[in-house]
VOFI-820391 format. One record per atom (N, C-alpha, C): x, y, z; residue number from 0; residue in three letters; atom name. Coordinates in nm, 3 decimals. Layout:
# VOFI-820391
NODE, east, north, up, vextor, dovo, lumro
NODE, X, Y, Z, NUM, ALA, CA;
...
//
This chain:
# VOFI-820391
NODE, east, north, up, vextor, dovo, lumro
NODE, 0.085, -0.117, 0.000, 0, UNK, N;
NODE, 0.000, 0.000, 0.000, 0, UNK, CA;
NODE, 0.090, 0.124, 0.000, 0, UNK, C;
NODE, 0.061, 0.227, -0.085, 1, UNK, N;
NODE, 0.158, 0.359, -0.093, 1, UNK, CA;
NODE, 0.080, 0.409, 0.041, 1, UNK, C;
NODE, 0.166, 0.560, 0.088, 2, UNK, N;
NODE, 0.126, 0.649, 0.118, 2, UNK, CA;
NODE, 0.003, 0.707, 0.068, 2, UNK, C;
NODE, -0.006, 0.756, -0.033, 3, UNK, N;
NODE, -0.163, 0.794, -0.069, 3, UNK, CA;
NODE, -0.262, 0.684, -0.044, 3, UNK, C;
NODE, -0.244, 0.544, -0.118, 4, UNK, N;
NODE, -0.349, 0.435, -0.101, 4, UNK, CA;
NODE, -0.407, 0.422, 0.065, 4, UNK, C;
NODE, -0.324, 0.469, 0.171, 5, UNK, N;
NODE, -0.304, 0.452, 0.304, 5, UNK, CA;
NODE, -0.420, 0.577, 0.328, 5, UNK, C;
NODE, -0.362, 0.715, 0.277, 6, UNK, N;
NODE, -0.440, 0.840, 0.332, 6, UNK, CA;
NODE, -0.552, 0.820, 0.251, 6, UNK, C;
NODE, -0.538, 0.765, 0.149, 7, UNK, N;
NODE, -0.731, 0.762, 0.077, 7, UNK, CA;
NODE, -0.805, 0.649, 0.194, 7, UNK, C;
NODE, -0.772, 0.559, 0.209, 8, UNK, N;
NODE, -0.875, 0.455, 0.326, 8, UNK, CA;
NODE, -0.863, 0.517, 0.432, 8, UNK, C;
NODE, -0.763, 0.632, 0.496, 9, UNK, N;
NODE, -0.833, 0.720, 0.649, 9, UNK, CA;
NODE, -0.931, 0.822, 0.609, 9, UNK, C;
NODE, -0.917, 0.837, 0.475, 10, UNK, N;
NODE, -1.040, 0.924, 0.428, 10, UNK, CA;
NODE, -1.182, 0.876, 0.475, 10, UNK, C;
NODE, -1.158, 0.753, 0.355, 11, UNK, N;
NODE, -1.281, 0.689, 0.351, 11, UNK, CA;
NODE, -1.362, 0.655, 0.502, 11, UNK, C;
NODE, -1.218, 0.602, 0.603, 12, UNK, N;
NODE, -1.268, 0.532, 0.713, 12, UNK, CA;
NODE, -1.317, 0.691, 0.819, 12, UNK, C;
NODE, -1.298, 0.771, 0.831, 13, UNK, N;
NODE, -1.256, 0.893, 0.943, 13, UNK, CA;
NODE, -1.306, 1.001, 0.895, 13, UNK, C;
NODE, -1.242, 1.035, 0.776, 14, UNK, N;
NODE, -1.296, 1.158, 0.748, 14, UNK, CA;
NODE, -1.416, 1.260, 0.798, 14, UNK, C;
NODE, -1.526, 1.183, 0.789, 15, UNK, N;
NODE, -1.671, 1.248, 0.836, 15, UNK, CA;
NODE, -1.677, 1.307, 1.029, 15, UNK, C;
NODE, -1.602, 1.167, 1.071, 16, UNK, N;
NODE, -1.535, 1.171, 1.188, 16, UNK, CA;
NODE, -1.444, 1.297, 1.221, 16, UNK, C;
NODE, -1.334, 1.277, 1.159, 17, UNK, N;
NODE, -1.272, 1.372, 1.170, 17, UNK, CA;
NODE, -1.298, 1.520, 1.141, 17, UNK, C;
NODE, -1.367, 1.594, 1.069, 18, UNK, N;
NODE, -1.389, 1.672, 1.048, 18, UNK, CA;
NODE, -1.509, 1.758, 1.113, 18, UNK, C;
NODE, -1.575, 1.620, 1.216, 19, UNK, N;
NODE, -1.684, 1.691, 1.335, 19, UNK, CA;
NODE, -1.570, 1.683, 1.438, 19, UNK, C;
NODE, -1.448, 1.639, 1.425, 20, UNK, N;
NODE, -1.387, 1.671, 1.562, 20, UNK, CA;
NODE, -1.295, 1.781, 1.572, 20, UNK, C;
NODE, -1.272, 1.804, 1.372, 21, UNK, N;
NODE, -1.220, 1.940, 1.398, 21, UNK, CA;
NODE, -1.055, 1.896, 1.382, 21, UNK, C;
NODE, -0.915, 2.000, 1.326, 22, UNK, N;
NODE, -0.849, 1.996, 1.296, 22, UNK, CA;
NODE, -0.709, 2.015, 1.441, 22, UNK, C;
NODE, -0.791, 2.105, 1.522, 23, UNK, N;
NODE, -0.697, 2.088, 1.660, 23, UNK, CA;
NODE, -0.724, 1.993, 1.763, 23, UNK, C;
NODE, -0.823, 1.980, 1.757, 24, UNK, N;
NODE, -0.885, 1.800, 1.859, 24, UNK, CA;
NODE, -0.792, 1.691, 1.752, 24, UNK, C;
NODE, -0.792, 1.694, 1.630, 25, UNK, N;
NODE, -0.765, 1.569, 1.600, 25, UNK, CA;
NODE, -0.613, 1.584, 1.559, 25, UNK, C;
NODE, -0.530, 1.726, 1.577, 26, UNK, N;
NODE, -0.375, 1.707, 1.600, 26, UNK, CA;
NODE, -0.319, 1.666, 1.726, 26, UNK, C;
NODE, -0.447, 1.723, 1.856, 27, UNK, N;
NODE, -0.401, 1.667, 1.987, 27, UNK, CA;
NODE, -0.401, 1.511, 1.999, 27, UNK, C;
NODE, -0.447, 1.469, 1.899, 28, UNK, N;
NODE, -0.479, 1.278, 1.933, 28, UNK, CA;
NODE, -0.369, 1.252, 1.838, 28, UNK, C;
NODE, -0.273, 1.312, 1.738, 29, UNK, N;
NODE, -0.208, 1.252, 1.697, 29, UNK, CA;
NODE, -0.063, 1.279, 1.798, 29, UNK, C;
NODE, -0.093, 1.435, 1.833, 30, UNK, N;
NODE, 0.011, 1.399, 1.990, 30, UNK, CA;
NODE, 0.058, 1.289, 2.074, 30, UNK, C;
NODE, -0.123, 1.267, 2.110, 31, UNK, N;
NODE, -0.144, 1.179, 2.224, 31, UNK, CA;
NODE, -0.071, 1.004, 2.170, 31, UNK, C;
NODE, -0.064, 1.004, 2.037, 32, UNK, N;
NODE, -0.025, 0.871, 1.991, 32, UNK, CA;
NODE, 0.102, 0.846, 1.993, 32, UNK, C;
NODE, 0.150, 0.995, 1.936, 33, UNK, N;
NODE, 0.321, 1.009, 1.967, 33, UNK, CA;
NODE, 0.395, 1.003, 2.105, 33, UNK, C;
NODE, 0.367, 1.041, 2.230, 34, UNK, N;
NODE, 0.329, 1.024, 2.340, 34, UNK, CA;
NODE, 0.348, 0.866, 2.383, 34, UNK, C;
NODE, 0.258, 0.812, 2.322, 35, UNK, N;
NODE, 0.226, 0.622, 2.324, 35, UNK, CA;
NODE, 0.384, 0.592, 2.262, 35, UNK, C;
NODE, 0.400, 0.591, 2.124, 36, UNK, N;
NODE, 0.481, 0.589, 2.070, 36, UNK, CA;
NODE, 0.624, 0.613, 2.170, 36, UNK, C;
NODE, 0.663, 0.764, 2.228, 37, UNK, N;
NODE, 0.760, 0.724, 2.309, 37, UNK, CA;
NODE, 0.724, 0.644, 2.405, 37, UNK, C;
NODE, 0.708, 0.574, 2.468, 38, UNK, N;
NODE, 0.677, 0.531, 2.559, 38, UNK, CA;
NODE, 0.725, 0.365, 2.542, 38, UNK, C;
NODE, 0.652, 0.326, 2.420, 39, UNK, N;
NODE, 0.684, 0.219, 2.344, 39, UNK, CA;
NODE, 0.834, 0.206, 2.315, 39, UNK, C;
NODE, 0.901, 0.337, 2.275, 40, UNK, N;
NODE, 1.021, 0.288, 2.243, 40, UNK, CA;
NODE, 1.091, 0.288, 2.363, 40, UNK, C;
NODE, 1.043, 0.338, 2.465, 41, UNK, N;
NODE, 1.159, 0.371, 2.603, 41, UNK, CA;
NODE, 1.151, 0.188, 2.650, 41, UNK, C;
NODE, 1.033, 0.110, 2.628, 42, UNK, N;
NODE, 1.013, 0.006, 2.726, 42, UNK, CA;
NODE, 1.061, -0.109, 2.592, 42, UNK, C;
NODE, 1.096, -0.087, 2.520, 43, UNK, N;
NODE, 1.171, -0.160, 2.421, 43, UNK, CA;
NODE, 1.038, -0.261, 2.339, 43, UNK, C;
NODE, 0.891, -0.211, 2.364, 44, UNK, N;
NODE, 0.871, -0.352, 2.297, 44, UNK, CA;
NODE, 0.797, -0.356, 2.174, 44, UNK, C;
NODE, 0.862, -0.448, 2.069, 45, UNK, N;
NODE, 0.841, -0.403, 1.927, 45, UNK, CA;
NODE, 0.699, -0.408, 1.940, 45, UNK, C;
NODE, 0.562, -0.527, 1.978, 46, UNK, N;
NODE, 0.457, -0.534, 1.973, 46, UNK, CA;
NODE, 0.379, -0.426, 1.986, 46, UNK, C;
NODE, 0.435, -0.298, 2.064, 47, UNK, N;
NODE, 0.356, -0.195, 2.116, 47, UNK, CA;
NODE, 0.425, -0.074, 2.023, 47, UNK, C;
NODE, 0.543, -0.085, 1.995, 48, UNK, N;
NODE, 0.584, 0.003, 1.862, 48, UNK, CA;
NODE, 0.537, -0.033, 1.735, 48, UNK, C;
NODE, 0.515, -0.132, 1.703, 49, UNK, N;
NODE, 0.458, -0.152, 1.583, 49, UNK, CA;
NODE, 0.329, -0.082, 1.565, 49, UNK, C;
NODE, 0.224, -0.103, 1.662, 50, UNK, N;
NODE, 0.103, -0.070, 1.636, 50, UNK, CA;
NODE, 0.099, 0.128, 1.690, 50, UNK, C;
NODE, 0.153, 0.144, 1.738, 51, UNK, N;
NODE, 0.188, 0.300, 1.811, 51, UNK, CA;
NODE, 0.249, 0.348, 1.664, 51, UNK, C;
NODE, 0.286, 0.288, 1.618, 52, UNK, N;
NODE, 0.406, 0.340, 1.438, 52, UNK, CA;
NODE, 0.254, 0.364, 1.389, 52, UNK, C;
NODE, 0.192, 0.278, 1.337, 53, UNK, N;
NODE, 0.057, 0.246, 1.286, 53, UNK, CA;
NODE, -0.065, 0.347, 1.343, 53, UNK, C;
NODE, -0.086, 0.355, 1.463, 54, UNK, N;
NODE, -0.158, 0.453, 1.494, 54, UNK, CA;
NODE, -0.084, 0.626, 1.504, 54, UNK, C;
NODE, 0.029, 0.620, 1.465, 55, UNK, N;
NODE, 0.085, 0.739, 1.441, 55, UNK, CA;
NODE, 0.053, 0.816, 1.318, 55, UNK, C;
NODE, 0.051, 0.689, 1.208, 56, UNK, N;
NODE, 0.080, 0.740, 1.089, 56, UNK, CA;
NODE, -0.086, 0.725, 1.031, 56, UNK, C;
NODE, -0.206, 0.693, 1.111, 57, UNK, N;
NODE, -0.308, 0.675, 1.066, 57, UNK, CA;
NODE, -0.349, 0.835, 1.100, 57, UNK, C;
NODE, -0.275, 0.875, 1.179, 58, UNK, N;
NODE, -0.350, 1.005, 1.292, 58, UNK, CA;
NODE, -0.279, 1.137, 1.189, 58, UNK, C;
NODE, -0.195, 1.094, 1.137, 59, UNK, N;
NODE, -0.075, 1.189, 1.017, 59, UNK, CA;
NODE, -0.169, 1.252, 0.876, 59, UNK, C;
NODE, -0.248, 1.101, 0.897, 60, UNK, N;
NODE, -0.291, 1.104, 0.759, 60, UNK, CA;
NODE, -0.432, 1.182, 0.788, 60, UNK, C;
NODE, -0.504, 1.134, 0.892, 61, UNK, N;
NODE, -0.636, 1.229, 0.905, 61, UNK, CA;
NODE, -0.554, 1.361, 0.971, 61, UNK, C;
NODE, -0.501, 1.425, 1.008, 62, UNK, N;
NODE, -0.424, 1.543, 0.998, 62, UNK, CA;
NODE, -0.432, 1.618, 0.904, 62, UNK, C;
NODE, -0.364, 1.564, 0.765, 63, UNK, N;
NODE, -0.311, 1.620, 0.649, 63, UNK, CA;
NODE, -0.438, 1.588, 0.550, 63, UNK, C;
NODE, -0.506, 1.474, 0.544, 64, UNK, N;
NODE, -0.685, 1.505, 0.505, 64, UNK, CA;
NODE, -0.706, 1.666, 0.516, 64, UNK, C;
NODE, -0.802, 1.661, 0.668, 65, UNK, N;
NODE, -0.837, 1.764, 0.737, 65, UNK, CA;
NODE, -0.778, 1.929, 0.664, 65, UNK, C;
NODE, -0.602, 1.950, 0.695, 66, UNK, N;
NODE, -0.546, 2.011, 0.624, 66, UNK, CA;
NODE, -0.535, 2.027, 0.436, 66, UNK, C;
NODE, -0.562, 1.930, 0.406, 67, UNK, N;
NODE, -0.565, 1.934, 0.266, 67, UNK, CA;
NODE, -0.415, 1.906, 0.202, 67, UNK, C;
NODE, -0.389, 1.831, 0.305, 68, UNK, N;
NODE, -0.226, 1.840, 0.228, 68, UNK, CA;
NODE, -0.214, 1.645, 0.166, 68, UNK, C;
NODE, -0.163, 1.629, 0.078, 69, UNK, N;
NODE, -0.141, 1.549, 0.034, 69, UNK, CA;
NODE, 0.002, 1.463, 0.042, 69, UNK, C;
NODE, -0.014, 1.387, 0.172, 70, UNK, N;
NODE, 0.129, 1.334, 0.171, 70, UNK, CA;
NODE, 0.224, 1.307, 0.095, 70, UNK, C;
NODE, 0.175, 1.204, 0.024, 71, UNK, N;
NODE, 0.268, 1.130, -0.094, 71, UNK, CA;
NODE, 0.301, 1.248, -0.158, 71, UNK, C;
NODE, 0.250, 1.391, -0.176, 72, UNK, N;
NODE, 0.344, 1.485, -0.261, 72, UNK, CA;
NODE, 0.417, 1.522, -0.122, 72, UNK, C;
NODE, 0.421, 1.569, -0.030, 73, UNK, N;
NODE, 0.479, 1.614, 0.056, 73, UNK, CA;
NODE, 0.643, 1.507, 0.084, 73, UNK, C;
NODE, 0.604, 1.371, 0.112, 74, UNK, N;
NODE, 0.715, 1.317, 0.101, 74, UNK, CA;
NODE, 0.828, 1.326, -0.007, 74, UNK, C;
NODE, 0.767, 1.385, -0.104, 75, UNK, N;
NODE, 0.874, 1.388, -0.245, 75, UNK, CA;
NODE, 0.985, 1.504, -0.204, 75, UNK, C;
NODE, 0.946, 1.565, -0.083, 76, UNK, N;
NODE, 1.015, 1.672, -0.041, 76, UNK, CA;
NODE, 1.181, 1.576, -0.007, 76, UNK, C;
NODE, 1.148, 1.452, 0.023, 77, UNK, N;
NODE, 1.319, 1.370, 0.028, 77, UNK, CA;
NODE, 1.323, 1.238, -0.115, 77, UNK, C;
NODE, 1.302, 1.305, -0.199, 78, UNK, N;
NODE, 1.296, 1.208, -0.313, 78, UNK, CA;
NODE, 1.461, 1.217, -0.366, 78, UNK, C;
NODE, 1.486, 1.335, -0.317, 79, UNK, N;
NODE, 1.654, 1.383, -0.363, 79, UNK, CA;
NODE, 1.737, 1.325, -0.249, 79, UNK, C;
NODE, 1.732, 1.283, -0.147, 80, UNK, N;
NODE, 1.813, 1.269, -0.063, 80, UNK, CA;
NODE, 1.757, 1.364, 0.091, 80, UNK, C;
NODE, 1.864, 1.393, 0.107, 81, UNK, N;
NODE, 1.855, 1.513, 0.239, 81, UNK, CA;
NODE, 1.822, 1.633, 0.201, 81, UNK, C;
NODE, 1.717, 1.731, 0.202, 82, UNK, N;
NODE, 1.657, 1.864, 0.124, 82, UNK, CA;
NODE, 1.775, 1.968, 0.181, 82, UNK, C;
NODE, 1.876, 1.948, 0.217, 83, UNK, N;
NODE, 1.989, 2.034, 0.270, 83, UNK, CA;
NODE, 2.098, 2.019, 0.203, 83, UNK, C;
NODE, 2.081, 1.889, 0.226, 84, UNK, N;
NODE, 2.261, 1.876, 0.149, 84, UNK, CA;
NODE, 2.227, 1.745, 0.004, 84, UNK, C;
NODE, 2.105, 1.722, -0.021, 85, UNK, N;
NODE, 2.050, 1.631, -0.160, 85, UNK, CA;
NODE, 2.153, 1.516, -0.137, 85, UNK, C;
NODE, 2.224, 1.508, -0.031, 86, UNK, N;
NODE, 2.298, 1.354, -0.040, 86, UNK, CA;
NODE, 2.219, 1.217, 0.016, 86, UNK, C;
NODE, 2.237, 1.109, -0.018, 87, UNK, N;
NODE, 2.162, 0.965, 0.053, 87, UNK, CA;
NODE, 2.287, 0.919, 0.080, 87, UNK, C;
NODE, 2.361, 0.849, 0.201, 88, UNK, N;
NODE, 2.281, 0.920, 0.315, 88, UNK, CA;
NODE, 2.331, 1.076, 0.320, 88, UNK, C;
NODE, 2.296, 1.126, 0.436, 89, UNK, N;
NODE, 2.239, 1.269, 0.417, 89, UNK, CA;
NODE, 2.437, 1.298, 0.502, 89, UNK, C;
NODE, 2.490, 1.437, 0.403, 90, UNK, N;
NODE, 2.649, 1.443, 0.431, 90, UNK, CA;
NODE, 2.670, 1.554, 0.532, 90, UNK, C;
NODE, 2.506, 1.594, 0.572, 91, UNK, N;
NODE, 2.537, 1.743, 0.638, 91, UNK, CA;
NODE, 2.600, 1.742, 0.800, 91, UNK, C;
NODE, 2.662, 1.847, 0.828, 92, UNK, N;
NODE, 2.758, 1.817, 1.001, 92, UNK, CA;
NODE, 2.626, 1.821, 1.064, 92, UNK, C;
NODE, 2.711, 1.719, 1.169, 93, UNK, N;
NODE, 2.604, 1.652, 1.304, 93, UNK, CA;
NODE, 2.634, 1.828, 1.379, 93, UNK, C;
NODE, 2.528, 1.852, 1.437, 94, UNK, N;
NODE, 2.534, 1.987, 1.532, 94, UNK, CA;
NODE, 2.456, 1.928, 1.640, 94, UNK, C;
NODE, 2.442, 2.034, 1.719, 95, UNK, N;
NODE, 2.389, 2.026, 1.856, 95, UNK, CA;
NODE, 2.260, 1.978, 1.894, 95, UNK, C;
NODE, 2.171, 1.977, 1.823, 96, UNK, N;
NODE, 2.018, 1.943, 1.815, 96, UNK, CA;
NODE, 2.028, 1.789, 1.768, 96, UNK, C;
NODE, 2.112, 1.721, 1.709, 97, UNK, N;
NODE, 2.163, 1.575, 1.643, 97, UNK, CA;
NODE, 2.197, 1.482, 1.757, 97, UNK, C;
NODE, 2.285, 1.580, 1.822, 98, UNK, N;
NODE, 2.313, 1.524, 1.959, 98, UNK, CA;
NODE, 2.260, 1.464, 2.016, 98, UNK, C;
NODE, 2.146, 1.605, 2.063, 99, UNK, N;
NODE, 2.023, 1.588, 2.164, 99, UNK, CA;
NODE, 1.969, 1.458, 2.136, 99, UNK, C;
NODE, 1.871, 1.470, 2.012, 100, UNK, N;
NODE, 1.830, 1.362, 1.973, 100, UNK, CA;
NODE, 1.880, 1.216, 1.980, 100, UNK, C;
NODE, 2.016, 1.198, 1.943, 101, UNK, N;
NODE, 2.042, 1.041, 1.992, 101, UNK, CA;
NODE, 2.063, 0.982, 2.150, 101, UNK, C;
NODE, 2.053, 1.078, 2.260, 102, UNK, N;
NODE, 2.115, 1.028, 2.317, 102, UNK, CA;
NODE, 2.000, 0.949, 2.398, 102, UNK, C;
NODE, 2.035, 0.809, 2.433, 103, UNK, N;
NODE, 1.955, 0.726, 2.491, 103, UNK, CA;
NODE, 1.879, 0.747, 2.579, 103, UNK, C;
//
């Protein structure tokens, strides 16, 4: 299933849903999944990351519905590589915020 094939069935499934709940109620629930999501990765267990990945990216897609944005074009934004430095993998210097991010 692409990206679009994915955001057309949260259409189909949510949409009507989503759009009585409104575009800031339904970014706070994709929070709330990300949230799950860390949580999942702190306690190591793939069973609960898998489906937290899955309810992340279902909550992405009624997001960008709602918004009108069309993922699958949006992802083309790394079709080149890294949108900074266009390299795969990406050649740009590790800085301070890179850091942050890896550390366990």
């Amino acid at each position: 299933m692409t990206i679009g094939e994915f955001q057309e069935l949260m259409a189909r499934t949510y949409l009507g849903r989503d759009g009585r709940r409104g575009i800031h109620a339904t970014f706070s629930w994709l929070v709330e999944e990300v949230g799950e999501l860390s949580r999942a990765l702190r306690e190591k267990d793939p069973e609960a990351i898998r489906e937290e990945m899955a309810d992340v990216l279902a909550w992405l897609c009624s997001l960008a519905n709602l918004a009108g944005v069309d993922l699958e074009k949006a992802a083309s934004k790394y079709a080149g590589g890294c949108p900074r430095c266009s390299s795969s993998p990406c050649s740009c210097p590790e800085d301070a915020a890179d850091n942050l991010l890896s550390r366990p």
